[in-house]
Each structure stands twice: as structure tokens, then as C-alpha cells.
C-alpha positions in Angstrom: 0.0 0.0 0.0 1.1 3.5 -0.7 0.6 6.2 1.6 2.3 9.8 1.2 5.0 10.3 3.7 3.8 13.9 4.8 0.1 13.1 4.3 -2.1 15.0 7.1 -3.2 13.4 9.7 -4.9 14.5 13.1 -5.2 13.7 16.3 -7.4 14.3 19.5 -8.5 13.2 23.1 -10.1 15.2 25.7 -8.1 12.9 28.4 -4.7 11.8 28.5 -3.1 8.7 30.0 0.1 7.8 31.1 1.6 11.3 32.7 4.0 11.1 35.6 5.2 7.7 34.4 8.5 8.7 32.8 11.2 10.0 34.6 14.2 12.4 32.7 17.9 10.7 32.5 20.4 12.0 34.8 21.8 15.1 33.2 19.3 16.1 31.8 16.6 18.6 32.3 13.1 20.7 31.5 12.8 24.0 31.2 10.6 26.3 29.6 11.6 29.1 27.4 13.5 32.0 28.4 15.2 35.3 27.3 16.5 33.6 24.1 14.1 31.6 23.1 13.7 32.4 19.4 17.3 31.7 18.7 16.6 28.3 20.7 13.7 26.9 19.3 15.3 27.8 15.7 18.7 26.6 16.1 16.9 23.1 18.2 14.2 22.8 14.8 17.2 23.4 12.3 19.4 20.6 14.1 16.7 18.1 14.8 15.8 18.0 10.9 12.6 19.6 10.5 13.6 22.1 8.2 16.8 21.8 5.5 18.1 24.7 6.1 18.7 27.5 9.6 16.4 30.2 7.3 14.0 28.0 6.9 13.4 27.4 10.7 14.0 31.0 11.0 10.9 31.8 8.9 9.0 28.9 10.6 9.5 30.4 14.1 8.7 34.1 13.0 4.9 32.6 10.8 4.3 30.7 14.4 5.4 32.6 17.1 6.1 36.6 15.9 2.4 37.5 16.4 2.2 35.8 20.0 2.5 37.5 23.4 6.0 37.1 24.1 4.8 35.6 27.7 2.8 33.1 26.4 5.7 31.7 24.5 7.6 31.4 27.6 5.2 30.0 29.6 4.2 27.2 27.0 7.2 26.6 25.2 9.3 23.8 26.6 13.1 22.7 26.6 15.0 19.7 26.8 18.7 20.4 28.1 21.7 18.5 28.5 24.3 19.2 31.1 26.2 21.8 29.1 22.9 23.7 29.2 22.5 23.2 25.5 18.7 22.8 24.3 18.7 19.7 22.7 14.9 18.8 22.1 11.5 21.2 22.1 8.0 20.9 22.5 5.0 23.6 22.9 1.8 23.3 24.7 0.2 25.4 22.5 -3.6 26.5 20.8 -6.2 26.2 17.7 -5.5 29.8 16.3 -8.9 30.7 15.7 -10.6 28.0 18.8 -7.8 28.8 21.8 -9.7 26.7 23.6 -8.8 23.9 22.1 -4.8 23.0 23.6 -2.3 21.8 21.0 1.0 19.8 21.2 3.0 21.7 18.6 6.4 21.4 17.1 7.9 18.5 18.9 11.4 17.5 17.7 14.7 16.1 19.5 18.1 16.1 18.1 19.0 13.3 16.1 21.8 11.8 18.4 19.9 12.3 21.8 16.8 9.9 20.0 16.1 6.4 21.4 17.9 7.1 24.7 14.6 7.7 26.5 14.5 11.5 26.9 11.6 12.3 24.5 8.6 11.3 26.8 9.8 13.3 29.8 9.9 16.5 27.5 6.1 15.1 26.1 4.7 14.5 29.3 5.9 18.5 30.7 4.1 19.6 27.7 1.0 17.7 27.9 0.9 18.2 31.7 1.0 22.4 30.7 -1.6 21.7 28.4 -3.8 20.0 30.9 -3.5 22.7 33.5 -4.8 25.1 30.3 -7.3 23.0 28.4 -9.8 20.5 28.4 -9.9 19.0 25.0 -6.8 18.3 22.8 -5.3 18.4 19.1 -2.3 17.7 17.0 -1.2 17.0 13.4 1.2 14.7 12.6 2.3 12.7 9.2 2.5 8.8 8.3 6.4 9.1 8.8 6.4 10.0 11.9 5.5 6.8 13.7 7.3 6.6 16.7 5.7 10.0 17.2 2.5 8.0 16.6 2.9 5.7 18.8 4.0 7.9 21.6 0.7 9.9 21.4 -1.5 6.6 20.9 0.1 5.8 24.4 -0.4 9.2 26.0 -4.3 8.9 24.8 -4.8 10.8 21.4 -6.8 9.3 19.1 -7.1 9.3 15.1 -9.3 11.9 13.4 -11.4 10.1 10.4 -12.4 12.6 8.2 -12.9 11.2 4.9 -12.2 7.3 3.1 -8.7 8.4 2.6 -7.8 9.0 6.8 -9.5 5.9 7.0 -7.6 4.1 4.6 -4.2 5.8 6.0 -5.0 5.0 9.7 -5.9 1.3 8.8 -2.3 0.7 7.2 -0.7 2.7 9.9 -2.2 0.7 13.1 -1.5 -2.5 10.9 2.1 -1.8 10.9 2.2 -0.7 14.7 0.3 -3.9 15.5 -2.7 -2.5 16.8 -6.1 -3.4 16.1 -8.2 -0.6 13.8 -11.8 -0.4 13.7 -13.7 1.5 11.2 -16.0 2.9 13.3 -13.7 3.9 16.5 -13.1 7.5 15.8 -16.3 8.4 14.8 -17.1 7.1 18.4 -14.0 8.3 20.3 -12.5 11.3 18.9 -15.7 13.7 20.2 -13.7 16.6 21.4 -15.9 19.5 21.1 -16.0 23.4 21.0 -18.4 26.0 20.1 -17.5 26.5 16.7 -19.4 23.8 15.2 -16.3 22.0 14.7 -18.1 18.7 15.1 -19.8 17.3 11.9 -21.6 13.9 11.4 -19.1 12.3 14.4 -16.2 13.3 12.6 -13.6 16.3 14.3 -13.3 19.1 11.8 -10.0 21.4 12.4 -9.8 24.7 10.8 -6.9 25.7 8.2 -3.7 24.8 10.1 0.2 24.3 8.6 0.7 20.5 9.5 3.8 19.6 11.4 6.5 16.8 11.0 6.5 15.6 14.6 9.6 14.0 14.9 10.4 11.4 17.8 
């Protein structure tokens, strides 16, 4: 079966599961963002892969973040540090753009040499524990490549959004190869996070016009 590497696909539970259960290698730590955070989250984006080039996650940051009160970027914005003080991983706790009711977990990424040593669900489960402390229901986008990213969120409680044949078709070959069981019906049944907008047609969880992200692992 062929499914489109950066196809977009989203996600969405009004409870999570699993938080507290991780604790952070020695050496490492959380913070959330401070003075220098643009220059952070870019040079942390560039260096984890997300974008080809330093402009490009430059540009990224500045469509995302410029508009945004400067302390609400601190305060949901999270780091991953290593014991040189060096951010080596990010996350956000962040919001729907036109429902800010509805929280998001944005732009997660971690530096390819620091992946697979057990630090990414420490720096997921700050975020999502910000998130909870702010919101009720929650959303994020994610692509078919990602699927340890996936994984990690079917863990923590999200669950596919079905809008169409074609999500169906994608989420069916993606829970195949993680070795879960998929259901047709199951997120027309489970995925009823709701908001005032509407944004809840026939079953199915309708997100507004968003960029997707590559949420890597």
C-alpha cells in the first residue's frame, strides 16, 4: 500500500493517559523558554531536521510565534537540556489559532543523536501536563512518517481523526504496521472533542486551516 510520507493526519482526546510515568535521565533537564528563546527553538528545529536549512526554521519560528504574546511563549514553550545547558529537544503546549480553547501539542522535535535514549517522553509528558493545566480538549497534526511520534501519542491517549475514506484508509495501514487493532468505526465514536464553533460534523472532528507539522520522535 502507498501512503504519502507527509500526508495529514490528526489527532485528539479530551483525556490523556500515562503522565508522571516517565522520569528524565540523569543530566538532563526541562525547562521552559527564556530570554533567548527564538534563537533556541530555531537553532533546536534546524538541528533536529525539521527544516533543510537555519532560514527556513527562522521563517517557521517568526509565521508561528512573531504574532504571540511574548509571555505566552515562555510559559508554553518547553526545553530539553543537556548538562552543558544546551537545548537539545522542544516541544509547545500550544492552541487552535482561531478556537484557543482547544490545547495543541506543537512542534515537537529532538536532536538526532539524543533519540532512542529515553528522553523524549519526559519533555512530552511536561508539555501535555501544561496543556492540561490550560485546556480540556486536545489536538495535534502529525504525518505517516512520523511513527514513533504516533505511537507515543497513541500511548499518552490521542486518538485518530477520520475525516474522509482516505484517513480511514491511512490510519488502517498505519495501526497495521504498529500492530494495533483498527476499527472502522472507532473515531467516529471516540474522537468527540468538542468546541463552540461547530467544529463537530456527522461524528467526525473538523479542524480549521492549520500548517501540519512533521513531529519528529
Amino acid at each position: 500500500m502507498t501512503v504519502k510520507a507527509n500526508y495529514r493526519l490528526n489527532m485528539v482526546t479530551n483525556r490523556f493517559t500515562g503522565l508522571g510515568e516517565s522520569e528524565l535521565t540523569e543530566g538532563f533537564y526541562i525547562r521552559q523558554a527564556g530570554t533567548e528563546f527564538r534563537r533556541q527553538w530555531v537553532q533546536v528545529a534546524y538541528r533536529a531536521g525539521e527544516f533543510s536549512t537555519y532560514e527556513a526554521s527562522l521563517q517557521r519560528y517568526d509565521l508561528e510565534f512573531e504574532k504571540a504574546n511574548e509571555q505566552t511563549v515562555r510559559d508554553r514553550v518547553f526545553y530539553l537540556c543537556n548538562d552543558e545547558n544546551e537545548a537539545i529537544g522542544t516541544a509547545t503546549a500550544w492552541f487552535h489559532q482561531e478556537q484557543k480553547q482547544l490545547g495543541r501539542l506543537h512542534f515537537v522535535a529532538l536532536m538526532d543523536k539524543y533519540q532512542g535514549k529515553g528522553l523524549i517522553r519526559p519533555l512530552l509528558e511536561a508539555t501535555l501536563s501544561k496543556l492540561q493545566q490550560l485546556h480540556e480538549d486536545y489536538w495535534l497534526t502529525t504525518q505517516p512518517r512520523s511513527m514513533k511520534g504516533i505511537k507515543l501519542y497513541l500511548d499518552y491517549g490521542f486518538l485518530p481523526v477520520v475525516e474522509n475514506e482516505e484517513d480511514n484508509r491511512v490510519w488502517k495501514h498505519l495501526f497495521n504496521k504498529l500492530g494495533r487493532n483498527w476499527t472502522p468505526g472507532q473515531s467516529r465514536t471516540l474522537s468527540s472533542v468538542r468546541h463552540p464553533d461547530g467544529a463537530l460534523s456527522g461524528g467526525y472532528f473538523i479542524t480549521g486551516p492549520e500548517n501540519s507539522d512533521d513531529l519528529s520522535d
